[in-house]
N, C-alpha and C positions, 0 to 999 in steps of 0.2 A: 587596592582597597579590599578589606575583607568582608565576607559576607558574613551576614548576622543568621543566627539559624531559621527565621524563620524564611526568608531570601534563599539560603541553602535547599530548601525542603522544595519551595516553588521551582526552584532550576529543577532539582531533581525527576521532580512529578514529571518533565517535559522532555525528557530525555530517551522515552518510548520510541521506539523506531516500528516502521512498519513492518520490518524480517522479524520482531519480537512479537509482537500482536498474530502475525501469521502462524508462526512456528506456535504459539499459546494455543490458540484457536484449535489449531489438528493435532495436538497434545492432548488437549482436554476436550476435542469432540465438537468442538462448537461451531455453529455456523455465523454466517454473515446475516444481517438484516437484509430481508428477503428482496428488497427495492435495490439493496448496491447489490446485490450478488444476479439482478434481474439486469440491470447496469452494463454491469461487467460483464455478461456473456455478450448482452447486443453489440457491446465494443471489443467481442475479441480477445479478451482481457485472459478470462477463466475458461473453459469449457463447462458443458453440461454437467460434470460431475463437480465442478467449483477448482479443479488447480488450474494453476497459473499456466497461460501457455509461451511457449520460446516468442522471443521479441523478432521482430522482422519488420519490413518492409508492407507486410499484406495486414498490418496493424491497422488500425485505422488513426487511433492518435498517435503513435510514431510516425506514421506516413505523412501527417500534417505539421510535424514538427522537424520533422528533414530538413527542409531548407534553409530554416534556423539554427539547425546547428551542425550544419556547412559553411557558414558564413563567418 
């Protein structure tokens, strides 16, 4: 079944991934809204300065999702 363009255009829109949005963001300087980036540190996520830190074990939501995907 072919898409008609304006179907075309909607898939398109959603096709944003979140390495695209990242890599944008520190291209052009931009920050996160100050609530996820407040978030993200208390979980480990980012550091103080906002990058991303290595995934591990001492994560706090990788650590709670271990067991699920060992399973």
């Amino acid at each position: 079944m072919a898409c008609t363009g304006t179907e075309a255009v909607t898939l398109d829109s959603q096709s944003t991934s979140f390495h695209d949005a990242l890599y944008l963001r520190t291209l052009l300087g931009l920050k996160r809204a100050p609530e996820f980036e407040r978030w993200l540190q208390r979980m480990n996520i980012t550091d103080w300065q906002g990058r991303l830190q290595p995934i591990g074990l001492s994560r706090p939501l990788f650590a709670r999702q271990l067991p699920r995907l060992r399973a």
